[in-house]
Backbone as a chain_set.jsonl record, in Angstrom:
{"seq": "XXXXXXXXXXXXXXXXXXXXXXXXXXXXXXXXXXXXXXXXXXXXXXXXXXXXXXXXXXXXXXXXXXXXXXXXXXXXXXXXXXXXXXXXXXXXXXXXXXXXXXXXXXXXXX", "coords": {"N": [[14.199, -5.436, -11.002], [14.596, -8.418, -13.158], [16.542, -11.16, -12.084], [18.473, -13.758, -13.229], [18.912, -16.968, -11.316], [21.653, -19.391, -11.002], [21.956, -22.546, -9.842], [24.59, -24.653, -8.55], [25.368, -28.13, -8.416], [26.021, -28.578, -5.8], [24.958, -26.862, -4.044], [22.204, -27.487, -4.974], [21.744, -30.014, -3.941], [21.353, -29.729, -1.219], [19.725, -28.043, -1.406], [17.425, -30.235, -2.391], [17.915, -32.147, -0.195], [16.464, -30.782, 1.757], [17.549, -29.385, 3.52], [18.023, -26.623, 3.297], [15.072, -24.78, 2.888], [12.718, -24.207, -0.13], [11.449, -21.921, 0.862], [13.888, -20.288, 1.983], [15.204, -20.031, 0.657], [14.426, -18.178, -1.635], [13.844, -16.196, -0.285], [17.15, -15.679, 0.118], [17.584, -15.252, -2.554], [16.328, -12.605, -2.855], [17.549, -11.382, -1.086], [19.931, -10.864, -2.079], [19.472, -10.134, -4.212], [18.896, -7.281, -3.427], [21.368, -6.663, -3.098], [22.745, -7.911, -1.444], [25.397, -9.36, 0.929], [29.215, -10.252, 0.716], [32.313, -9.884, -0.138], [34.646, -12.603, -0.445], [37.704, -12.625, 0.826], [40.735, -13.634, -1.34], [39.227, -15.435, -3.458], [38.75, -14.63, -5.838], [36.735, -13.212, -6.005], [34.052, -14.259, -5.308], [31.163, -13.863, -3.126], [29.609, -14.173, -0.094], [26.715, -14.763, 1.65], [24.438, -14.409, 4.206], [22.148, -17.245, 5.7], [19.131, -18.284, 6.688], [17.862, -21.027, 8.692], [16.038, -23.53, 8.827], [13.151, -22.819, 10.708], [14.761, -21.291, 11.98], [16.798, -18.1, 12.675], [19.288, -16.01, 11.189], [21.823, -15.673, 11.869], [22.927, -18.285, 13.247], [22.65, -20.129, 11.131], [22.999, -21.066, 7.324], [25.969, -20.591, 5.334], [26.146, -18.892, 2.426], [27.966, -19.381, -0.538], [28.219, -17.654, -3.594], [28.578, -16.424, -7.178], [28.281, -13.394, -8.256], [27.184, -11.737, -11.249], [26.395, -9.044, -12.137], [25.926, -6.852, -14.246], [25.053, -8.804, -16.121], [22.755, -9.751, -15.467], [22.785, -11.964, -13.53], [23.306, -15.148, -11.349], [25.186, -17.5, -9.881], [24.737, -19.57, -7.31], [26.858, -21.456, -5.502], [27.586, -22.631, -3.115], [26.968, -23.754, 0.161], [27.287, -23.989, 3.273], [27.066, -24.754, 6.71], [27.058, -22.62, 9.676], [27.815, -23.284, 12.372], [29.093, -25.522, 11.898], [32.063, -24.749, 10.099], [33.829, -21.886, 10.343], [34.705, -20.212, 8.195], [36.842, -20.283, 5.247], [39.159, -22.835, 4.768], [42.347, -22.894, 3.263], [42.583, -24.7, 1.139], [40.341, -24.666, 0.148], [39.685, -22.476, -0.449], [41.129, -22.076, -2.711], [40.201, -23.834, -4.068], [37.376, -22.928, -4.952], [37.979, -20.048, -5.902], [39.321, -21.231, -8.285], [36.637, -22.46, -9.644], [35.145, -19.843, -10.128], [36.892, -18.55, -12.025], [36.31, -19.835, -13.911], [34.231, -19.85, -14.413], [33.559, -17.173, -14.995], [35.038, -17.159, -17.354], [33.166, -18.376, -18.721], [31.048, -16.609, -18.668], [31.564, -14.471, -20.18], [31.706, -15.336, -22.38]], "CA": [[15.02, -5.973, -12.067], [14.89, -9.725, -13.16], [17.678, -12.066, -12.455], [18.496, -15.445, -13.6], [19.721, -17.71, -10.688], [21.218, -20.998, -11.658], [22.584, -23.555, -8.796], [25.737, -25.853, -8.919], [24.992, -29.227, -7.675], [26.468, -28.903, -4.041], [24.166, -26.572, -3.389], [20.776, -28.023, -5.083], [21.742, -31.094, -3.076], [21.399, -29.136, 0.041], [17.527, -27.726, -0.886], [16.641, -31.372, -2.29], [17.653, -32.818, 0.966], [15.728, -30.264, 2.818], [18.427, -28.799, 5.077], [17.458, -24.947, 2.787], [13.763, -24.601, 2.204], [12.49, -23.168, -1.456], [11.188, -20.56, 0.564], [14.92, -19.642, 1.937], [16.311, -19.808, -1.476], [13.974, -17.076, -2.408], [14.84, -15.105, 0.545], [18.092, -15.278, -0.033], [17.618, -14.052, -3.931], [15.505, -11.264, -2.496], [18.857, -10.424, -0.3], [21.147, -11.056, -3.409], [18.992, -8.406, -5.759], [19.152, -6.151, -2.739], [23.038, -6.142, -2.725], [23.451, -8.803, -0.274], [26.752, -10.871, 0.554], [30.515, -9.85, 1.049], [33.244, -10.462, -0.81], [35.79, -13.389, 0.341], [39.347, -12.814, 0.485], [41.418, -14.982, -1.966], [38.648, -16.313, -4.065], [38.777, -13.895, -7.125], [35.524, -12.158, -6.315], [32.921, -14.743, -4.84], [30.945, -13.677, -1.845], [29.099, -14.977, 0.734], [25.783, -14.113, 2.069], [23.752, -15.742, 5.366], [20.863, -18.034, 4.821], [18.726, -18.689, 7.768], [18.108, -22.209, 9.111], [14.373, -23.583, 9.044], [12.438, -22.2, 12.179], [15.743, -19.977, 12.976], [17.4, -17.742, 12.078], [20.448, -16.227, 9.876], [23.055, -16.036, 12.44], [23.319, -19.711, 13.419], [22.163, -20.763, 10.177], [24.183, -21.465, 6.534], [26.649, -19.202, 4.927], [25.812, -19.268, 1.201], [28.491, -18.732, -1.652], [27.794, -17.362, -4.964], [29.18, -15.547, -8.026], [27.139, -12.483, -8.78], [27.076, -10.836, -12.569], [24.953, -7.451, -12.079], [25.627, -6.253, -15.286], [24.581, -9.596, -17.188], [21.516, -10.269, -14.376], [23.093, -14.015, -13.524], [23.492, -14.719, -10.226], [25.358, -18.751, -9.514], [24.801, -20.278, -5.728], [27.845, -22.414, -5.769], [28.084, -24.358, -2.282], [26.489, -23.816, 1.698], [28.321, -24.658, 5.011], [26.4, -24.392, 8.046], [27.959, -21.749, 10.546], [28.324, -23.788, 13.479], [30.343, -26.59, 10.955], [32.865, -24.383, 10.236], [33.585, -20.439, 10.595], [35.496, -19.761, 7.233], [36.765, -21.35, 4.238], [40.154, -23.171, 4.596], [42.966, -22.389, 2.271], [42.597, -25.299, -0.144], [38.794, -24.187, -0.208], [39.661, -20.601, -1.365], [41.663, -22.274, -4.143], [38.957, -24.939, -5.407], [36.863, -22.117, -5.147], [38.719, -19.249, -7.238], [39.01, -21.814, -9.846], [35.452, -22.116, -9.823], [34.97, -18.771, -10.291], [37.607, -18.481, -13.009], [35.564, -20.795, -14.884], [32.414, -19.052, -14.524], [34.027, -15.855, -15.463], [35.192, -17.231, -18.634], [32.186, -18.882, -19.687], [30.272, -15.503, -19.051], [32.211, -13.166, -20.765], [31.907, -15.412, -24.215]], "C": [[15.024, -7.501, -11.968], [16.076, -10.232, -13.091], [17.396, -13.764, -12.786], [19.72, -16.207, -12.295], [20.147, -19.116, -11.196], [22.02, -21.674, -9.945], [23.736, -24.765, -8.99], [25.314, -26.757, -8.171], [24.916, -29.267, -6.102], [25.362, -27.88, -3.765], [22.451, -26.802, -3.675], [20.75, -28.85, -4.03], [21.313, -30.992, -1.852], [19.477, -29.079, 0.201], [17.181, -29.095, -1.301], [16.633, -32.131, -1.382], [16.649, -31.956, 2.002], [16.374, -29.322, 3.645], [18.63, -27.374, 4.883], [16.237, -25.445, 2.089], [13.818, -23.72, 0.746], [12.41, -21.913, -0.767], [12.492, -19.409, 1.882], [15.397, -19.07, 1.183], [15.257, -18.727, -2.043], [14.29, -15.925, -1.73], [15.737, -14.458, 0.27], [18.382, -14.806, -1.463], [17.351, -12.81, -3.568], [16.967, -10.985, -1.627], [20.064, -10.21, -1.53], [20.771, -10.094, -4.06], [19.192, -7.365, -5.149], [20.823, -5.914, -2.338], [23.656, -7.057, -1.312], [24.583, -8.981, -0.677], [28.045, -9.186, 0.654], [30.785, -10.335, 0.384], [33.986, -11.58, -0.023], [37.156, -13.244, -0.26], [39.915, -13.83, 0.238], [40.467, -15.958, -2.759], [38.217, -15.849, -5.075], [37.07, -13.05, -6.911], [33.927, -13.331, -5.778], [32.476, -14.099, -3.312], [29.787, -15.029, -1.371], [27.839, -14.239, 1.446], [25.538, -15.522, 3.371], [22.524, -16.157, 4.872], [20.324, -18.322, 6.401], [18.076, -20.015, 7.63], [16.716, -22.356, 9.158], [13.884, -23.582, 10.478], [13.455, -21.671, 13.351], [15.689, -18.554, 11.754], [18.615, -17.097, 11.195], [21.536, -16.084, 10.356], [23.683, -17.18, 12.775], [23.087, -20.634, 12.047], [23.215, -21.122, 8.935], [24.281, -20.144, 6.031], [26.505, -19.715, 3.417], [26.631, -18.986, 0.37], [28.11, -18.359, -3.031], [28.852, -16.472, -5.472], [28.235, -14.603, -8.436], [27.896, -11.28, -10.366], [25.904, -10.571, -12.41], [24.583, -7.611, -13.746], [24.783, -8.237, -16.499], [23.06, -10.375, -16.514], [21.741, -11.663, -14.074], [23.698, -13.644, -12.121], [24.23, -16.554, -10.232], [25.412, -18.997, -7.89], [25.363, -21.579, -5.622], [27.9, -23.644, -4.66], [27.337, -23.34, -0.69], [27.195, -24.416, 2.354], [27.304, -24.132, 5.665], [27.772, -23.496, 9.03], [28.704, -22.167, 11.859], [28.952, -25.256, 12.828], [31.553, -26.199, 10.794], [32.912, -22.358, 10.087], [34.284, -19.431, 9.433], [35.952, -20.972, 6.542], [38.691, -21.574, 4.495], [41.026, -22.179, 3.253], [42.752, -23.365, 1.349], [41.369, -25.06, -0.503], [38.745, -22.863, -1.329], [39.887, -21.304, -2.64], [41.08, -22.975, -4.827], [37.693, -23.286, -6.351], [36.895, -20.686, -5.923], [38.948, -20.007, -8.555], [37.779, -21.919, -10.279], [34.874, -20.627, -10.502], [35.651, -17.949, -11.476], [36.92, -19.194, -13.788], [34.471, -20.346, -15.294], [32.49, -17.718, -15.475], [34.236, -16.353, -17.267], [33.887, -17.706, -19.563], [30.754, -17.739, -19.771], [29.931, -14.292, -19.907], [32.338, -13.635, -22.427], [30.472, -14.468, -24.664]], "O": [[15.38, -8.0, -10.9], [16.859, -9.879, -13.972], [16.479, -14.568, -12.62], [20.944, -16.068, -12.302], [19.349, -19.908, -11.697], [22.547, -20.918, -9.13], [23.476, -25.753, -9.677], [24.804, -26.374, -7.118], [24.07, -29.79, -5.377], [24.651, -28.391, -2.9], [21.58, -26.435, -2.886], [19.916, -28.654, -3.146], [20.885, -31.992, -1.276], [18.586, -29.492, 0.943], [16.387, -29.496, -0.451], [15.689, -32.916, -1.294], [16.131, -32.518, 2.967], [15.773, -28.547, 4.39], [19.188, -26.708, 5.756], [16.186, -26.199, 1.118], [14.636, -22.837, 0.485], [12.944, -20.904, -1.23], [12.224, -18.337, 2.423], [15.888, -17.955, 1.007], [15.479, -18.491, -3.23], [14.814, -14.914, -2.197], [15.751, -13.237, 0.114], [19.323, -14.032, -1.644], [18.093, -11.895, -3.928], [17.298, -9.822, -1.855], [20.91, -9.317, -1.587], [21.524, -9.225, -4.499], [19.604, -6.387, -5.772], [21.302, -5.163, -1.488], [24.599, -6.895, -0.537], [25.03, -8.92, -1.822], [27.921, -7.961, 0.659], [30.11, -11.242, -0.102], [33.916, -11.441, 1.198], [37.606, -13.575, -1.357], [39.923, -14.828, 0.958], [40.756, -17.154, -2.796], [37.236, -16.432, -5.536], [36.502, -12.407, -7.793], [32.798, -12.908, -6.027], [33.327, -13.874, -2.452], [29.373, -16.086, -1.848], [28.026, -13.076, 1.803], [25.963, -16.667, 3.53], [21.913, -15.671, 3.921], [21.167, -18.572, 7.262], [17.679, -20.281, 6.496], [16.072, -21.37, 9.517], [14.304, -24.395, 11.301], [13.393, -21.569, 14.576], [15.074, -18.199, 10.748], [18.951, -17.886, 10.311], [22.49, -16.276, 9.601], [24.907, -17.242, 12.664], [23.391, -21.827, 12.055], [24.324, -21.485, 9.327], [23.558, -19.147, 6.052], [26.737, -20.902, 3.189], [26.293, -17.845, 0.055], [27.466, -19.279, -3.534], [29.722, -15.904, -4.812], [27.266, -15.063, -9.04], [28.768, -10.411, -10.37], [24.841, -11.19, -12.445], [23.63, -8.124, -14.333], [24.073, -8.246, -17.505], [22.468, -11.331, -17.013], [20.888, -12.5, -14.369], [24.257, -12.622, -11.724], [23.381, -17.141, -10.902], [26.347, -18.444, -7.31], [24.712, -22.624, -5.631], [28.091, -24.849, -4.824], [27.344, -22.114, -0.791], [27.762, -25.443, 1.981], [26.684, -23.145, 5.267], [28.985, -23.706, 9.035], [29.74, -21.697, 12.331], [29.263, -26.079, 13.688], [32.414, -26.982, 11.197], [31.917, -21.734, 9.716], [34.426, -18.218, 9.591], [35.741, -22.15, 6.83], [39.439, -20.599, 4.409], [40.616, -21.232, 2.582], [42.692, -22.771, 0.273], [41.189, -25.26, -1.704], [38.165, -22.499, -2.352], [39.076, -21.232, -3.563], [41.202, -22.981, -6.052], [37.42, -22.896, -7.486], [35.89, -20.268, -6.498], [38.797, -19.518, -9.674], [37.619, -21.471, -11.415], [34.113, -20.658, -11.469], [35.163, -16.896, -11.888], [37.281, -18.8, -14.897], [33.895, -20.464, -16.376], [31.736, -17.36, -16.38], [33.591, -15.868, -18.196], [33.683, -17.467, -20.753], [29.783, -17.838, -20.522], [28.972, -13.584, -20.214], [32.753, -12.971, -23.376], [30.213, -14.265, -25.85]]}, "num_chains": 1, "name": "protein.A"}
């Protein structure tokens, strides 16, 4: 099944500096179509998948957020943290981040 990924800035910024290869970011689609990622508590429905680190891999590496719409094949990859940066998302994080996601939601569902 085709999807359409798109990328929010914070995380292009990440593969144009280098610090996620293209051929992560395809990886990690190929884990996203296969049902990758968890949900995160308190952020209306975004999860989080792992991303492995160039010449590691996906346990020490970055934790990837996204919004995934199955039914409309759209997938957004909102923002990356590295794992050994921090081990979870603060509380004012959740809440930037549920608005995010409230935003997305609405502009999917027109």
């Amino acid at each position: 099944m085709k999807r359409t990924f798109m990328e929010f800035p914070a995380f292009s910024r990440l593969v144009k500096a280098g610090k996620i290869s293209d051929n992560q970011v395809r990886l990690l689609q190929l884990d996203i179509m296969a049902g990758g990622g968890s949900a995160i508590e308190g952020t209306g429905g975004i999860k989080k998948i792992r991303c492995g680190t160039k010449g590691g891999g996906k346990s020490g590496g970055w934790r990837v957020l996204f919004a995934d719409y199955v039914d409309c094949r759209l997938t957004f990859l909102i923002w990356a943290f590295p794992k050994g940066g921090q081990d979870s998302l603060t509380g004012a994080q959740k809440k930037i981040i549920r608005q995010i996601k409230q935003d997305i939601d609405r502009e999917v569902k027109r």
